[in-house]
MDTraj code that builds the backbone (N, CA, C; nanometers):
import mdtraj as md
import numpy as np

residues = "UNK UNK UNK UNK UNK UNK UNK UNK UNK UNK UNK UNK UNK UNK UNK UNK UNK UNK UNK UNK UNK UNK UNK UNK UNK UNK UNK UNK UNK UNK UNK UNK UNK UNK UNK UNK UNK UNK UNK UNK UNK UNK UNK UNK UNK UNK UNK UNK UNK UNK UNK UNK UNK UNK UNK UNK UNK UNK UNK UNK UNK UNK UNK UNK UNK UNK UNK UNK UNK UNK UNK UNK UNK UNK UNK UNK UNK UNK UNK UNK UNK UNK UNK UNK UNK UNK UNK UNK UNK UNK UNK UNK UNK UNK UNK UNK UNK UNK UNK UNK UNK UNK UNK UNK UNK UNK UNK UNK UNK UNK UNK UNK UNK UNK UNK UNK UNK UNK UNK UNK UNK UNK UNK UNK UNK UNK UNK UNK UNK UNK UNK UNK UNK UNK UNK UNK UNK UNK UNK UNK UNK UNK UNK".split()
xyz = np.array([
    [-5.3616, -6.1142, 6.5706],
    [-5.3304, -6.2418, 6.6314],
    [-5.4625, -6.3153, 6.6564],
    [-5.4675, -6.4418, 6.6277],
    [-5.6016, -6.4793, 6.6255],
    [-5.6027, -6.5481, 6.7894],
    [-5.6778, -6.6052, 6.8340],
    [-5.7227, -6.6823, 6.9281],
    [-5.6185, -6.8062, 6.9909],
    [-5.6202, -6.8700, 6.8958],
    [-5.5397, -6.9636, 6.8699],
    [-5.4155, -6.9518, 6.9054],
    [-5.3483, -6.8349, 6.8492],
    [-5.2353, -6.8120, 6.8851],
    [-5.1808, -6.7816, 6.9597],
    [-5.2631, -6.6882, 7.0614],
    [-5.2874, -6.6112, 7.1845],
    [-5.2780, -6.6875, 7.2849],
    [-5.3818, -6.8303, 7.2392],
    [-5.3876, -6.9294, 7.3692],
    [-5.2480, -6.9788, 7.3582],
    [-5.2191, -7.0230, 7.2959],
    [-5.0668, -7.0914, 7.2922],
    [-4.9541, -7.0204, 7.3353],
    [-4.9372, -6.9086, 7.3017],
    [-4.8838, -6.8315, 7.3552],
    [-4.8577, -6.7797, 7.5418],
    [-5.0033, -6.7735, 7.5258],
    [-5.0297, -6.7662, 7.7380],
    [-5.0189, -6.9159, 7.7688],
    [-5.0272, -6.9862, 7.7004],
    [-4.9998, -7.1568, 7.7398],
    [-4.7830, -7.1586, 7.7939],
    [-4.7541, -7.0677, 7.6812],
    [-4.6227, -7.1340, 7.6751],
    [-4.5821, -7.0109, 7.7566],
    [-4.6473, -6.9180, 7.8368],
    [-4.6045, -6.8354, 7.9256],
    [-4.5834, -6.8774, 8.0432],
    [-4.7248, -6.9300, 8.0753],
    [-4.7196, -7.0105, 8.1926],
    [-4.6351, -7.1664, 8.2157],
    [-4.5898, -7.1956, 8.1549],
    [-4.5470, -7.3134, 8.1150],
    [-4.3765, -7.2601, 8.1619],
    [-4.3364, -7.1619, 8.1333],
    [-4.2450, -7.1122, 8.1501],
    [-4.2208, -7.0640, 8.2695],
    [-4.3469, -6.9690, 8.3069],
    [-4.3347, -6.9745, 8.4933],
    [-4.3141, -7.0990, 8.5925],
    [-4.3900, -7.2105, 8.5325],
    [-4.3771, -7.3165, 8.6113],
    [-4.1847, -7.3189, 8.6429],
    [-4.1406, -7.3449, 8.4992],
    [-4.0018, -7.4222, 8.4931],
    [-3.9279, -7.3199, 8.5970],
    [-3.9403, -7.2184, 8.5760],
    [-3.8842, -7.1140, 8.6690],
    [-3.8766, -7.0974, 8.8152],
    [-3.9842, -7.1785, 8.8512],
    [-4.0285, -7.2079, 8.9821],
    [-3.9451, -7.3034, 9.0283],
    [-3.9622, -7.3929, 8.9326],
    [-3.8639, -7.5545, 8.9952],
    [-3.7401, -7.5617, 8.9355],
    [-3.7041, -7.4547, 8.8665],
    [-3.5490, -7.4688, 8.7710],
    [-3.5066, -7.4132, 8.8224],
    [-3.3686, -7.4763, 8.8803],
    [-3.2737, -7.3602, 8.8872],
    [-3.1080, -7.3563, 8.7260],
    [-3.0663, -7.2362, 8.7548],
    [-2.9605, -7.2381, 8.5975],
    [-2.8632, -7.2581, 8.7178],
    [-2.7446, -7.3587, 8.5991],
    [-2.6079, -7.3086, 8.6542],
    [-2.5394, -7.3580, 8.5434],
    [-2.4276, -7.3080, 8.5226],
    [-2.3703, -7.2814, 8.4046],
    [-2.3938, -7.3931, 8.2974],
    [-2.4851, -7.3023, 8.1896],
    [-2.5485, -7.3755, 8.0750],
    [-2.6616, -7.4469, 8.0801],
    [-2.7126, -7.4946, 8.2034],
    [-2.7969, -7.5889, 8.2178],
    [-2.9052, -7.5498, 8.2931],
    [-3.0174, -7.6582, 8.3231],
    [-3.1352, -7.6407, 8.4344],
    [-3.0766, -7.7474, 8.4842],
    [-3.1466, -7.7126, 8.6036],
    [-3.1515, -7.8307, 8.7519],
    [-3.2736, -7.8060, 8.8138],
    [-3.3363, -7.9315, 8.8803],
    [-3.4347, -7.9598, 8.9522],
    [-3.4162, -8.0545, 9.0266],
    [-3.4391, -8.0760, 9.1818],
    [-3.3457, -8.1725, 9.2557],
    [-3.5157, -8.2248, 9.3203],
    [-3.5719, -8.3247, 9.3117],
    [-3.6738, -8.4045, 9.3825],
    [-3.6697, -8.4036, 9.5245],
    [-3.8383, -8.3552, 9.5724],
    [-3.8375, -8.3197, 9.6784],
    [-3.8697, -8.4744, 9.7931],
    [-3.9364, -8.5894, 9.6399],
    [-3.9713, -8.7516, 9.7286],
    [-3.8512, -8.8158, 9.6884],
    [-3.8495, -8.9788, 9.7351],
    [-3.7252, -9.0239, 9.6587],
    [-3.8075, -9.1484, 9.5454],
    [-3.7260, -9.1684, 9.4837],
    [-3.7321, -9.3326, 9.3854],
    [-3.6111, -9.3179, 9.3856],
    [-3.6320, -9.4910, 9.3267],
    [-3.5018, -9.5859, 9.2927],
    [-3.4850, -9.5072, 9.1493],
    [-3.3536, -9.5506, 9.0865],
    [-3.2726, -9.5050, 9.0224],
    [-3.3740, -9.5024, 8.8891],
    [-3.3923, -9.6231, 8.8603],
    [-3.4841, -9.5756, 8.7271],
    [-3.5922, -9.5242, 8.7186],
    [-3.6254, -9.4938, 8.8402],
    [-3.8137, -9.4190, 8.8422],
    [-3.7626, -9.2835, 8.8844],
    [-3.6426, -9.2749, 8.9234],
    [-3.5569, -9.1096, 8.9214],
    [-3.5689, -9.1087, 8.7702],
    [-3.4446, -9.2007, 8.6799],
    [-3.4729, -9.1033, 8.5353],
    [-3.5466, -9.1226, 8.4633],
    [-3.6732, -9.2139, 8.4837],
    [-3.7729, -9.2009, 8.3919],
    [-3.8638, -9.0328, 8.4156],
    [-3.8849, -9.0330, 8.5837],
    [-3.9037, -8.8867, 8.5945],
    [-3.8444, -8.7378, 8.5145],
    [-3.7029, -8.7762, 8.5302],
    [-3.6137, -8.6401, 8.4173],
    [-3.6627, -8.6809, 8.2711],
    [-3.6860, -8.7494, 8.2272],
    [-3.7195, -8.8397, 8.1210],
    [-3.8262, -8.7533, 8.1100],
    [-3.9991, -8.7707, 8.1786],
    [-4.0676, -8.7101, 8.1450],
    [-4.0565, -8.5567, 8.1348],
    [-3.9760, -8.4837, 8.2431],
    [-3.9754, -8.3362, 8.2218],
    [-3.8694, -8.2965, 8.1095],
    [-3.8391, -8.4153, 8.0251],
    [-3.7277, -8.3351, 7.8686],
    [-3.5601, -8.3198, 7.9193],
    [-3.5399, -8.3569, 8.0170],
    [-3.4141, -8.3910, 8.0958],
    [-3.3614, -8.5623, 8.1496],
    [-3.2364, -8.5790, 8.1986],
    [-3.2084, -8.6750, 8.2095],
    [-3.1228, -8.6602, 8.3688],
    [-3.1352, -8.7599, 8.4117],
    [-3.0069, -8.7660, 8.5492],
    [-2.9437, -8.6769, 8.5354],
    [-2.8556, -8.6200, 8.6032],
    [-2.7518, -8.4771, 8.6252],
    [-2.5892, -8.5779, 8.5785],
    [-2.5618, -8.5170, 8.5208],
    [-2.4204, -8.5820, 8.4354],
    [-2.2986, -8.4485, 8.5357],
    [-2.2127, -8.4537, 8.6348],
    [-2.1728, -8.3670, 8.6932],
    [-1.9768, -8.4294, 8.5754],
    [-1.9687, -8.2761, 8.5455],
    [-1.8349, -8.1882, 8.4410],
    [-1.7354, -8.1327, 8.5366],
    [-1.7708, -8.0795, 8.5869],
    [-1.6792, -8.0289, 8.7233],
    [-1.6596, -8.0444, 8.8494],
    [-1.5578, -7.9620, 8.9504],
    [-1.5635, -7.9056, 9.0556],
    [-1.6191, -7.8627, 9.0765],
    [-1.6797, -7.7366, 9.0109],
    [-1.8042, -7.6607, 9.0116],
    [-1.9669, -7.7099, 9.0259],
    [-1.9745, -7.7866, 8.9495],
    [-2.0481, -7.8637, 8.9210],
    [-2.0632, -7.9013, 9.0921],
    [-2.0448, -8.0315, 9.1016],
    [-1.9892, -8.0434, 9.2275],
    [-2.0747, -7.9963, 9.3148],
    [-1.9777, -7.8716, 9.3792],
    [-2.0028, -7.7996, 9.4485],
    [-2.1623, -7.7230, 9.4355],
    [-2.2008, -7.6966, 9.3030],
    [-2.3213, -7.6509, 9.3207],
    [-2.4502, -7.7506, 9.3894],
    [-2.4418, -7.8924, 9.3524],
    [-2.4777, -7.9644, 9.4075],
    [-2.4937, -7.9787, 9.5321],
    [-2.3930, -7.9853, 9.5837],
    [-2.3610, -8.0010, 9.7350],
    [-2.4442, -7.9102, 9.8022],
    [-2.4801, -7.7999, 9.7644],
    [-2.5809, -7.6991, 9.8123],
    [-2.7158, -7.7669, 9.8973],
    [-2.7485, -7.8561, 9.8274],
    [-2.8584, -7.9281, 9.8344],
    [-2.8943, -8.0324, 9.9317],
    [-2.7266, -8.0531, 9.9685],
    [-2.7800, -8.1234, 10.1266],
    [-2.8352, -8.2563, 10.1037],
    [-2.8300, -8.2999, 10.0334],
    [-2.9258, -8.4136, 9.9984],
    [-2.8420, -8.5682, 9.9517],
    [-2.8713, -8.6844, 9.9864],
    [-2.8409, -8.7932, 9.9364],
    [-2.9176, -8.8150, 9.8163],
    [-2.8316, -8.8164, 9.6371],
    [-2.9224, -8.8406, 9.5342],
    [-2.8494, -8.8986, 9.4811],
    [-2.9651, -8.9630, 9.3400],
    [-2.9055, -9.0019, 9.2638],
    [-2.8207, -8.9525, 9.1583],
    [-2.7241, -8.9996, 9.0442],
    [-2.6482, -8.8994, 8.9678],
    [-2.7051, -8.9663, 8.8128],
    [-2.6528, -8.9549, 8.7394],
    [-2.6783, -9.0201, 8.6305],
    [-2.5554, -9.1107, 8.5772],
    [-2.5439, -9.1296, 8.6523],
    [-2.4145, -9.3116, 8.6350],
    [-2.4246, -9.3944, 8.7071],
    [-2.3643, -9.5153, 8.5844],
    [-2.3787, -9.6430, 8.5997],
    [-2.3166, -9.7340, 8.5200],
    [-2.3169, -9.8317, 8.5698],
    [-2.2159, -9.9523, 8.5171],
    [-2.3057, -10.1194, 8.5274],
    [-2.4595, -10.0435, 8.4861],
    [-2.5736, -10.1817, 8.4294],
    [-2.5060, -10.2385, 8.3323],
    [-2.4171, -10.1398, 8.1723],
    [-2.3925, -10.2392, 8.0869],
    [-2.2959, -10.3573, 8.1043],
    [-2.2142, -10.2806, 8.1840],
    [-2.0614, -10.3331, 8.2157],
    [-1.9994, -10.3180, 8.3084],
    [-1.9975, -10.3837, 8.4216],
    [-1.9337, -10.4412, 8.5262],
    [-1.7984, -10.3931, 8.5243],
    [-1.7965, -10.2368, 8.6160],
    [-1.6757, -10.1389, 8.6221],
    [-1.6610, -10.0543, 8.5152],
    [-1.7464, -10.0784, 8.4411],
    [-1.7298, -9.9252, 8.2977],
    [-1.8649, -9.7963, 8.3615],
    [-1.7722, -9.7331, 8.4332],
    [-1.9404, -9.6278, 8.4896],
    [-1.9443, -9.5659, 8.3408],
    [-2.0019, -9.5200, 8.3075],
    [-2.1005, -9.4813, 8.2236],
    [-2.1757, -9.2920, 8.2458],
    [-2.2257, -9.2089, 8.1866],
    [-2.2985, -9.1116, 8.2159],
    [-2.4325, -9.1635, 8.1102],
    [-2.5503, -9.1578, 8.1848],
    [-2.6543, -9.1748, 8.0848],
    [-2.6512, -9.1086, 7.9658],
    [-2.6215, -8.9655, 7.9292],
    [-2.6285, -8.9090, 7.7806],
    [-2.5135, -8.9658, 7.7437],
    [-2.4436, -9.0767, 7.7667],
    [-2.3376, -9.1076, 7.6522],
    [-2.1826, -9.0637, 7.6729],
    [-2.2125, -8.9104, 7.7406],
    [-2.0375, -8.8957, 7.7585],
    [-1.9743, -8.9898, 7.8587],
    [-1.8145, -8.9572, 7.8070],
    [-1.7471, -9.0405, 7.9145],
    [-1.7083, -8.9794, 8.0467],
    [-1.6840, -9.0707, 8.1815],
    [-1.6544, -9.0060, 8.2729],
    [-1.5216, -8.8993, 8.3052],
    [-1.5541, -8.7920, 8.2941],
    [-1.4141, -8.7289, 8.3091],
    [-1.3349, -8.6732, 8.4408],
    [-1.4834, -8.6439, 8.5282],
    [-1.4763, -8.5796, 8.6673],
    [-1.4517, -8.7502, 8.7423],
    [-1.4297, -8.7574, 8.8777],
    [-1.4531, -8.8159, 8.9544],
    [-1.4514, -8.7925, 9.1148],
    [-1.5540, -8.7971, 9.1477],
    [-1.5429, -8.7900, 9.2961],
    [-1.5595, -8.8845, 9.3628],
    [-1.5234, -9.0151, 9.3505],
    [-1.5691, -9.1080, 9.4524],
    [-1.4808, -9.1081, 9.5888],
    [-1.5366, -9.1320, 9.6625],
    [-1.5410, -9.1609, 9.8208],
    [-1.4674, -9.2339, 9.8086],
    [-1.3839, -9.2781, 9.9518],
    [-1.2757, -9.3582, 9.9704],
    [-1.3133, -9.4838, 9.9506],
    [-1.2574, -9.6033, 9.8560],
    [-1.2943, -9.7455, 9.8347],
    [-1.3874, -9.7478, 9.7596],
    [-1.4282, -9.6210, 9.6859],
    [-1.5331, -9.6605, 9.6475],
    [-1.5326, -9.6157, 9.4811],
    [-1.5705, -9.7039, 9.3686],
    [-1.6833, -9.7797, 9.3706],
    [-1.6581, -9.9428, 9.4001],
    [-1.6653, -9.9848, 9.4950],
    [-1.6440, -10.1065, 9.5675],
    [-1.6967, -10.2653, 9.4945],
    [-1.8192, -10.2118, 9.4016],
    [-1.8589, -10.2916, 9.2732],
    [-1.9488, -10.4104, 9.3998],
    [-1.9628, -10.3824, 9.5213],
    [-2.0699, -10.4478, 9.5651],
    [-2.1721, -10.4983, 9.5358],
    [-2.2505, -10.6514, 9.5633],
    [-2.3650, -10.6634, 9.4569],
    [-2.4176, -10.6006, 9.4568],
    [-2.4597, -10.6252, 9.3122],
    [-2.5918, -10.4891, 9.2837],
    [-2.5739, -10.3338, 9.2806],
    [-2.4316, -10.3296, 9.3037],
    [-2.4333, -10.1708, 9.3335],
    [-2.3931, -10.1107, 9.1935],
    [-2.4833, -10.1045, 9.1679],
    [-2.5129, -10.0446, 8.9590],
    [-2.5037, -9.9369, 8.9708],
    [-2.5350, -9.8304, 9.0218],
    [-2.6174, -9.6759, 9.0061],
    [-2.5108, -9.5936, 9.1132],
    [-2.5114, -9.4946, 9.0601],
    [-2.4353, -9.3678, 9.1541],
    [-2.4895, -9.2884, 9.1983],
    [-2.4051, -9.2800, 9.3078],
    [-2.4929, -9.1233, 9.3873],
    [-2.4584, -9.0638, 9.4717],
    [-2.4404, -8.9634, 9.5112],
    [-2.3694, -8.8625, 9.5626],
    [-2.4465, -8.8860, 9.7142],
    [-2.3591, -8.9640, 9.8418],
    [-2.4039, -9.0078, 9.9332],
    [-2.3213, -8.8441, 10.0833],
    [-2.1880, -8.8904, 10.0734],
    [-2.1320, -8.7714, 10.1778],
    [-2.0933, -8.6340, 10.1283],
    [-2.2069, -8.5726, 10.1299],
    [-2.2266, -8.4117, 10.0490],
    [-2.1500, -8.3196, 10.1604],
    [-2.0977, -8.3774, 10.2528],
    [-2.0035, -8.2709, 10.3359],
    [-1.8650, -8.2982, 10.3396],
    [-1.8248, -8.3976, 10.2212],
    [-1.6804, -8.4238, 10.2559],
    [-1.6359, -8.4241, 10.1469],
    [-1.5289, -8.3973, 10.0432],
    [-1.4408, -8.3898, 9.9212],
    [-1.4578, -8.4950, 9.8764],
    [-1.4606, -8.5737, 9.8505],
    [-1.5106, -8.7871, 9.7501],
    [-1.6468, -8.7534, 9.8145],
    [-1.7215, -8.7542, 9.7341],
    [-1.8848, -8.7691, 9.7796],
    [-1.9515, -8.8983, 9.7294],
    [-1.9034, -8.9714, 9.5960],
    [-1.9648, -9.0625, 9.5020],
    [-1.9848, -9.2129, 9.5608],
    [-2.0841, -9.2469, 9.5686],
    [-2.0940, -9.4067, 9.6151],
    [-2.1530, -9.4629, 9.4991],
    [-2.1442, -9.6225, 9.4974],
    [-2.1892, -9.6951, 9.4071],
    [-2.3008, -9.7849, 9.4717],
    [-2.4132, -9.7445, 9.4538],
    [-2.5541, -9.7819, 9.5644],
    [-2.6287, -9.9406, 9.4796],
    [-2.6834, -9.9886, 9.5408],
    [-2.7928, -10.0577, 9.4972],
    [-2.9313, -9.9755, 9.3681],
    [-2.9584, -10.0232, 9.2689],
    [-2.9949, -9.9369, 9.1908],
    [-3.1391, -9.9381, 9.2417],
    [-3.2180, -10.0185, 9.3242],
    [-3.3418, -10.0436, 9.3661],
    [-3.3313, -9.9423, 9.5081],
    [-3.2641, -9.9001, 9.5651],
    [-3.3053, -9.7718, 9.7028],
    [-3.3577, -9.7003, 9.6808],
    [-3.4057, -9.6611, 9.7137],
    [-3.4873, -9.5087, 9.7265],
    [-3.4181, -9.3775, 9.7838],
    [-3.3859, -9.2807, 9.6990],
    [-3.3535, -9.1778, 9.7214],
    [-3.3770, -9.0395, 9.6165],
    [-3.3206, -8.9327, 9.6887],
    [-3.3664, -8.8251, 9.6123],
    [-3.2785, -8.8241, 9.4980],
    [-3.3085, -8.7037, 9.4116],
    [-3.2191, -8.6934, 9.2321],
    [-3.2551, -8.6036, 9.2131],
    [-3.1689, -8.5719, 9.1193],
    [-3.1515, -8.4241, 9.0451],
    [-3.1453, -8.4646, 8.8786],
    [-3.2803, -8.3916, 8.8105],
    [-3.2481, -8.3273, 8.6641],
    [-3.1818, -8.2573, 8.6478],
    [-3.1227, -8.2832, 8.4789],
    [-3.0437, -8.1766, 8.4574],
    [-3.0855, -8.1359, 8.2919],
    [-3.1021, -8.0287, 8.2863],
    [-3.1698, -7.9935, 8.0895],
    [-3.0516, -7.9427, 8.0747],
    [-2.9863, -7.9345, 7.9527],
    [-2.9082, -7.8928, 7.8883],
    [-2.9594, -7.7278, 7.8237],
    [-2.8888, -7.5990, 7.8171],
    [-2.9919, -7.5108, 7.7538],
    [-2.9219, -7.5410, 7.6424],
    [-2.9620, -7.5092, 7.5284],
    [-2.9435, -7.5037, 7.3863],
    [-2.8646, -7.3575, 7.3816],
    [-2.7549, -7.3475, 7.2938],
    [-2.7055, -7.2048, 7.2955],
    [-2.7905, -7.1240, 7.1772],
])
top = md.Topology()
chain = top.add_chain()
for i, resn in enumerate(residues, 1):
    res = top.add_residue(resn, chain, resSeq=i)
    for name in ("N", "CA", "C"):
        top.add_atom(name, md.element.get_by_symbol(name[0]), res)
traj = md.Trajectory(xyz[None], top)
């Protein structure tokens, strides 16, 4: 093994400890939930840089693993293109829904989603996309 290879190798070791540190798995995927906040697009330009995107939540499960976290965040939906079409940033369509009572209320400006009452069954609000709050990546693993 030459040099070269070696380094790259202990490069992509450590590189791997990192993710391990700040990743957590849950079924199929990584998660990393931000410990500062940004507004919605400086949340997913962040997942953006780490090779992930906003958290696209599939289940109950889903859900619930979230909720762990205690936290007011952002999700990865929105309805920037179209006024009441929420949206998931990778493209799928919405299939889960948890919104909160009245809500998404389509208030101005309220573009962006996010999981606001993490202690009650409807958690989903439709926020101002400029607030500041915390978010969660989500990587997809490759099978």
């Amino acid at each position: 093994m030459t040099v070269s290879q070696q380094n790259s190798l202990t490069e992509e070791r450590d590189k791997l400890k990192r993710i391990n540190l700040r990743w957590m798995v849950f079924s199929g995927s990584l998660y990393t939930v931000s410990s500062i906040q940004k507004n919605w697009q400086e949340s997913r330009d962040d997942c953006i840089q780490k090779g992930a995107d906003l958290v696209t939540i599939n289940s109950q499960e889903e859900q619930n693993f979230l909720n762990q976290f205690d936290k007011t965040m952002w999700l990865g939906l929105t309805d920037l293109e179209t006024e009441g079409t929420w949206k998931w940033v990778d493209g799928t369509p919405m299939t889960e829904r948890y919104w909160g009572p009245g809500e998404p209320n389509g208030r101005t400006s309220e573009n962006c989603g996010h999981i606001k009452q993490f202690n009650v069954g409807k958690r989903w609000n439709d926020g101002n996309c400029n607030t500041k709050t915390f978010w969660t990546c989500e990587k997809k693993v490759s099978p």
